[in-house]
C-alpha positions in Angstrom: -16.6 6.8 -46.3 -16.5 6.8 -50.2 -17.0 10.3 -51.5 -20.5 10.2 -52.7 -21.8 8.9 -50.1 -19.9 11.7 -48.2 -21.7 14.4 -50.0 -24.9 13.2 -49.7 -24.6 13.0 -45.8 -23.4 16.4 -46.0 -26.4 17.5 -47.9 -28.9 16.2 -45.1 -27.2 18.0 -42.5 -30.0 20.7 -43.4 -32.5 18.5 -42.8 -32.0 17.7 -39.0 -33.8 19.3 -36.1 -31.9 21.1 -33.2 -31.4 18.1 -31.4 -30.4 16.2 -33.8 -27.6 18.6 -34.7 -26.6 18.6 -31.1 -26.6 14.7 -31.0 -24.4 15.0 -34.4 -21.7 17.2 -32.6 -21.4 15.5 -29.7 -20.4 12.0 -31.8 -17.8 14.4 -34.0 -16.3 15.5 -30.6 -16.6 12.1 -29.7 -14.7 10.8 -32.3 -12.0 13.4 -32.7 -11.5 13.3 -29.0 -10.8 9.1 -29.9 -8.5 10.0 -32.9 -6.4 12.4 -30.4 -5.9 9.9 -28.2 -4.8 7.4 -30.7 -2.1 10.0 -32.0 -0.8 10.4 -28.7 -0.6 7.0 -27.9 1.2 6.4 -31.2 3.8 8.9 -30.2 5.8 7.5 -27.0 7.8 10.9 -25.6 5.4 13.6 -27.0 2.5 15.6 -25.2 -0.8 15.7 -25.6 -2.7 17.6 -28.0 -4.7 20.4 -26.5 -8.2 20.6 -28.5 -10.9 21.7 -27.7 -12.7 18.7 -28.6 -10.1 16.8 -26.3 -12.6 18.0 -23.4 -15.1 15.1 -24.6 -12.4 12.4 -24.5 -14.4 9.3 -22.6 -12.3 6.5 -23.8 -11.3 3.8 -20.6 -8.0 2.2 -19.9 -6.6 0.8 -23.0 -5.9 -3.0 -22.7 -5.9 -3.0 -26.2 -1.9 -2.6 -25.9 0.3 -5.3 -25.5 1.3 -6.2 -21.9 4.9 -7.3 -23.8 5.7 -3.7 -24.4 4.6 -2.1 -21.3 7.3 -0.4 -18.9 6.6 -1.3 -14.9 5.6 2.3 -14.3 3.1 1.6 -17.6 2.1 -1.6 -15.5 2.0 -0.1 -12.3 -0.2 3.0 -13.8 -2.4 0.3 -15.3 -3.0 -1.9 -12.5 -3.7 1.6 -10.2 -6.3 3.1 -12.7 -8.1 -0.5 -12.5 -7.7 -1.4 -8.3 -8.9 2.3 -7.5 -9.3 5.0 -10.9 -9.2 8.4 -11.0 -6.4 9.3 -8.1 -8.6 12.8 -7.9 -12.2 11.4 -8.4 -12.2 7.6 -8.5 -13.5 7.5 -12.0 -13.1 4.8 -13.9 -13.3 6.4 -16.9 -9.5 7.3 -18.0 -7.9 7.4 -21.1 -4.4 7.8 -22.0 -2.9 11.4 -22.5 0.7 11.0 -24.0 4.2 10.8 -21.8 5.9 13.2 -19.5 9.2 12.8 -17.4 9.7 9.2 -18.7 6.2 8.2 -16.8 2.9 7.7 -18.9 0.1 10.7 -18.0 -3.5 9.9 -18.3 -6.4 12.1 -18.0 -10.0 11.3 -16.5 -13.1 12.5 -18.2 -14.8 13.0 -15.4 -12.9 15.6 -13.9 -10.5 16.4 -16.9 -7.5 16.2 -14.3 -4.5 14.7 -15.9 -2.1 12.2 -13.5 0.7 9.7 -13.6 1.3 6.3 -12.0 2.9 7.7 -9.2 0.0 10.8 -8.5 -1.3 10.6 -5.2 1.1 8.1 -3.9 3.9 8.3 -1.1 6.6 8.4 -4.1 4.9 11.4 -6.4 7.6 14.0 -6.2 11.0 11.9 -5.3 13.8 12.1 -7.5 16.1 9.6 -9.2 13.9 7.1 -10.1 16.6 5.0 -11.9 17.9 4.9 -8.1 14.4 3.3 -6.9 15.4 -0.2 -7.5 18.2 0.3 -5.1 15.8 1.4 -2.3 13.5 -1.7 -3.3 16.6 -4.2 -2.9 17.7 -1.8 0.6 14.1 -2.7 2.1 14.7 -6.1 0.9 17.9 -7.0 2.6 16.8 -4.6 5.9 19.7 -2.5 5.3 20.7 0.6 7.6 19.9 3.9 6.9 23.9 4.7 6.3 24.1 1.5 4.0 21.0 2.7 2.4 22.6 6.1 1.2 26.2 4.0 0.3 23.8 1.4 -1.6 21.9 4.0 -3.5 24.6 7.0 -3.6 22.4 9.5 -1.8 22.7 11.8 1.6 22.3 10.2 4.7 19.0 12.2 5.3 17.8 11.5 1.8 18.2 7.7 2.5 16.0 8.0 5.7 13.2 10.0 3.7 13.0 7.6 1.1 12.7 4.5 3.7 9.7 6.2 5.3 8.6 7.1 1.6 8.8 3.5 1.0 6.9 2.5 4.3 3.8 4.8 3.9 2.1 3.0 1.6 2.3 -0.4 3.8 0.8 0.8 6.8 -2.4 0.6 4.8 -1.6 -2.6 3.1 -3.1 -5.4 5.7 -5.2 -8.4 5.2 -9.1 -7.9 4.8 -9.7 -10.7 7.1 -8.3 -13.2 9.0 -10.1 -16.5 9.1 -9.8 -20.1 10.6 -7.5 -20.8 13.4 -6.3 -17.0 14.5 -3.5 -16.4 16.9 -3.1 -13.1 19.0 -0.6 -12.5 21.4 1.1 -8.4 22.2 4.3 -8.0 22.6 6.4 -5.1 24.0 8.6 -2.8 22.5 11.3 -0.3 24.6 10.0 3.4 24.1 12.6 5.7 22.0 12.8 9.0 21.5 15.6 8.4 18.8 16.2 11.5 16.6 14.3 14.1 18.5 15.4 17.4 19.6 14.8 19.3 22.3 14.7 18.4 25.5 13.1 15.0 26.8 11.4 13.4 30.0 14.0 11.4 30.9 18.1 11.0 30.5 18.9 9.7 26.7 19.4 6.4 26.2 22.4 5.0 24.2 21.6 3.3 20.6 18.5 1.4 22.5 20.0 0.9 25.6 17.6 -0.8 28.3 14.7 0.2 30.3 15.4 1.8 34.3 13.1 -0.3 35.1 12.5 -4.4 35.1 9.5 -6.1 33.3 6.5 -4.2 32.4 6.0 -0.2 32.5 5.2 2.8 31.0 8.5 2.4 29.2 7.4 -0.1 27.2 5.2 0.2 24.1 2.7 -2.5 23.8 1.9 -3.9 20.1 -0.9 -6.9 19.3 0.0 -9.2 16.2 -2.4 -11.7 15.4 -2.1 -14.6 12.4 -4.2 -17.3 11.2 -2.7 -20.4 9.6 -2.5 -19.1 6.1 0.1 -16.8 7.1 -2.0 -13.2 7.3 -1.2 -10.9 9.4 -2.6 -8.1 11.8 -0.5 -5.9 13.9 -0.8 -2.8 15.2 1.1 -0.4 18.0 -1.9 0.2 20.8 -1.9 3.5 22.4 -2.8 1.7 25.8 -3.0 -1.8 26.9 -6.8 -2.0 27.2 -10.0 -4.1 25.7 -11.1 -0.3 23.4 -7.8 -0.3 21.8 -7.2 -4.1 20.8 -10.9 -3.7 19.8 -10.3 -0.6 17.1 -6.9 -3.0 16.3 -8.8 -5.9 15.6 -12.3 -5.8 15.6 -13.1 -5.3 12.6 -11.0 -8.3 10.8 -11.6 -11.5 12.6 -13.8 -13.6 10.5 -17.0 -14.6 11.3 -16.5 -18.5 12.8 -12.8 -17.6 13.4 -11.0 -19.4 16.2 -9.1 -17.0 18.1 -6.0 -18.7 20.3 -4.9 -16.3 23.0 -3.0 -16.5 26.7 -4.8 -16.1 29.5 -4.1 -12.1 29.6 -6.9 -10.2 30.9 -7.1 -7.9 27.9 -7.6 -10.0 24.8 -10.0 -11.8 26.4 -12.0 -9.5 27.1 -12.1 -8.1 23.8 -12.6 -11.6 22.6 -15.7 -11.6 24.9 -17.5 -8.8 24.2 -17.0 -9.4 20.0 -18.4 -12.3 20.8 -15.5 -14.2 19.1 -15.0 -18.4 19.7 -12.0 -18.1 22.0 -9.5 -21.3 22.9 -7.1 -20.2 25.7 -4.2 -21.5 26.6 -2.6 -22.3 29.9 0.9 -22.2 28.6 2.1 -20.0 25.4 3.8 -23.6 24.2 1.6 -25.9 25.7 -1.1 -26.7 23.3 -3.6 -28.9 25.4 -2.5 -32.8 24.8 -6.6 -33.1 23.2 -6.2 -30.4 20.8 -2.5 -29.4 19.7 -3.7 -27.4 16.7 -4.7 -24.7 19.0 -1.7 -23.2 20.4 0.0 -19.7 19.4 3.4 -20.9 18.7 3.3 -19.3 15.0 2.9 -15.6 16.7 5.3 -15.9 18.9 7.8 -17.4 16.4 6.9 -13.8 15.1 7.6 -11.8 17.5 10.8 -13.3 17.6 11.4 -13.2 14.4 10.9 -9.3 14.3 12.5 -8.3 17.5 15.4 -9.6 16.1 15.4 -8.2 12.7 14.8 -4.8 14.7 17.9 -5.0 16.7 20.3 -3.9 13.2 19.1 -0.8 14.3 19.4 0.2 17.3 16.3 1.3 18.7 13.4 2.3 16.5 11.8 5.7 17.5 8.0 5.0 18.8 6.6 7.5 16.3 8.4 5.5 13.3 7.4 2.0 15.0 4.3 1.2 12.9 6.7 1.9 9.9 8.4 -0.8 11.0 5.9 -3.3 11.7 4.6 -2.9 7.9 8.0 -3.1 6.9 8.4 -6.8 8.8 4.6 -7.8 7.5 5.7 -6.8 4.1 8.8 -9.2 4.2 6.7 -12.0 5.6 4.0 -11.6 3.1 6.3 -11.8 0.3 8.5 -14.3 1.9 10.8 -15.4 -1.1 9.4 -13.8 -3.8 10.2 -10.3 -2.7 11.4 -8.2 -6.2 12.6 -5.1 -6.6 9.6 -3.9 -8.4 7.5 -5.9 -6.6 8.5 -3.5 -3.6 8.5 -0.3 -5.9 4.6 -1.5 -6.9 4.1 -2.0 -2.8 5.3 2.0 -1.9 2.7 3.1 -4.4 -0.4 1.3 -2.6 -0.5 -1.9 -4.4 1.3 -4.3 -1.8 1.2 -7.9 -1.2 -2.3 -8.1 0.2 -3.3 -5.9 -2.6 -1.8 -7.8 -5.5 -2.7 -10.4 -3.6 -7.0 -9.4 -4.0 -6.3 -8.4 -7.3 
């Protein structure tokens, strides 16, 4: 604004109502709140201002900056603030508030809480970031915990914190829906008590070991996987092998119109029947029917193969850690090839396949 016309605003100030002055120092704050923002941003290590007039900041997101010079933990805070805002409020309205620890901070003008990328997530609060990628390529490759540590150069016990850092994220990180043709079978996993103290039920097995008893008992902890066609996938550890429990595991996710391809087991029927769901089932696991050999559930089995053996590098996989481990496996498949180390990284802090995927 030219000077004159400066001075004559000025001189109309005296002129306005109350309200009108109100209105007028609400747009100031308004605007020096927007100025404050764009000095911090222009600055990449230093803090934010604290004015008062920061308290009105209501600016959004800024994808005004150049996706070129953003960082992955600038990307990652991005793509957070826009799949679920404000990690304290859900807001969406968030603006940028300067850098801290290496990791961009923004602050919500809702409810004037400041944050990071990381706030709220399974990895706020872990050290040695520049170590992450490590981790990433670790859950990549399926290493142990001991060639976790040796990979990473971290304790043995740090390593195992970090996998189940990792892992949190994922248990949440499933398909919305499974549609089409949809497989189901349960498999059976061998209870452990691995890494407990104290003193237990039964004699301790050694690294696995084998149930005292033949085929199926208490010993052995039933889990349900089901997958359509495209390659989604359910799964889920179920506290007891009955119709209420694959009900609260799937229930809620088979499409509307959905095929579902099950064995003649007493349970998933059931469950089938009372949902009301299309059911084809099958005589024989591998025996499609010679009139229709696209219903069959070859594909889920071919899973559960394909993650029993992947389990068996270690050992025995406490039940309490199990469903850990059953993310970790749906998280390989869903990224099949394509598995990065960031990619991972951007998985432990709630955006995973299936979320990327839906964005």
């Amino acid at each position: 604004m030219v000077e004159a016309s400066f001075e004559k605003w000025l001189s109309m100030i005296r002129r306005l109502d109350g309200s009108q002055r109100s209105q007028a120092l609400h747009a100031l704050a308004l605007a020096e709140a927007a100025a404050a923002t764009a000095d911090a941003l222009s600055s990449a290590d230093v803090g934010p201002s604290h004015d008062a007039a920061g308290d009105d900041c209501t600016t959004r997101p800024t994808p005004q900056h150049s996706a070129v010079d953003e960082s992955p933990l600038d990307k990652l805070g991005r793509d957070r603030i826009e799949s679920f805002g404000c990690p304290h409020c859900s807001s969406a309205e968030i603006g940028r508030w300067g850098r801290a620890g290496g990791k961009p901070r923004y602050r919500c003008a809702t409810c004037h809480k400041t944050f990071n990328p990381l706030t709220g997530t399974p990895l706020s609060g872990l050290h040695f970031k520049e170590r992450w990628q490590d981790q990433a390529q670790a859950m990549i490759v399926g290493d142990t915990v001991s060639k976790a540590a040796e990979r990473c150069n971290i304790a043995y016990t740090t390593a195992f914190r970090w996998r189940h850092r990792f892992l949190a994220a994922l248990n949440l990180d499933k398909p919305q829906r499974l549609s089409g043709i949809v497989e189901a079978d349960e498999t059976f996993i061998l209870e452990s008590f691995k890494g407990k103290r104290g003193k237990l039920l039964r004699a301790p097995r050694k690294r696995g070991g084998k149930a005292s008893k033949r085929g199926l008992s208490a010993e052995q902890i039933p889990v349900i996987v089901a997958r359509d066609r495209s390659g989604a996938t359910i799964d889920a550890v179920l506290p007891n092998l009955d119709i209420a429990s694959m009900t609260t595991a799937l229930g809620h996710v088979i499409a509307s119109g959905a095929v579902l391809c099950c064995d003649r087991g007493k349970v998933i029927r059931g469950f089938a029947s009372r949902a009301r769901i299309k059911t084809h089932v099958l005589d024989a696991p591998g025996g499609p029917k010679p009139d229709a050999p696209q219903f069959h559930i070859n594909n889920v089995n071919a899973y559960h193969g394909r993650l029993k053996e992947w389990m068996r590098r270690f050992h025995g996989v406490a039940t309490d850690n199990l469903p850990n481990y059953l993310s970790w496996r749906r998280t390989l498949e869903a990224f099949s090839k394509v598995a990065t180390p960031d990619a991972w990284i951007r998985a432990a802090a709630g955006l995973g396949p299936y979320q990327q995927g839906s964005g």
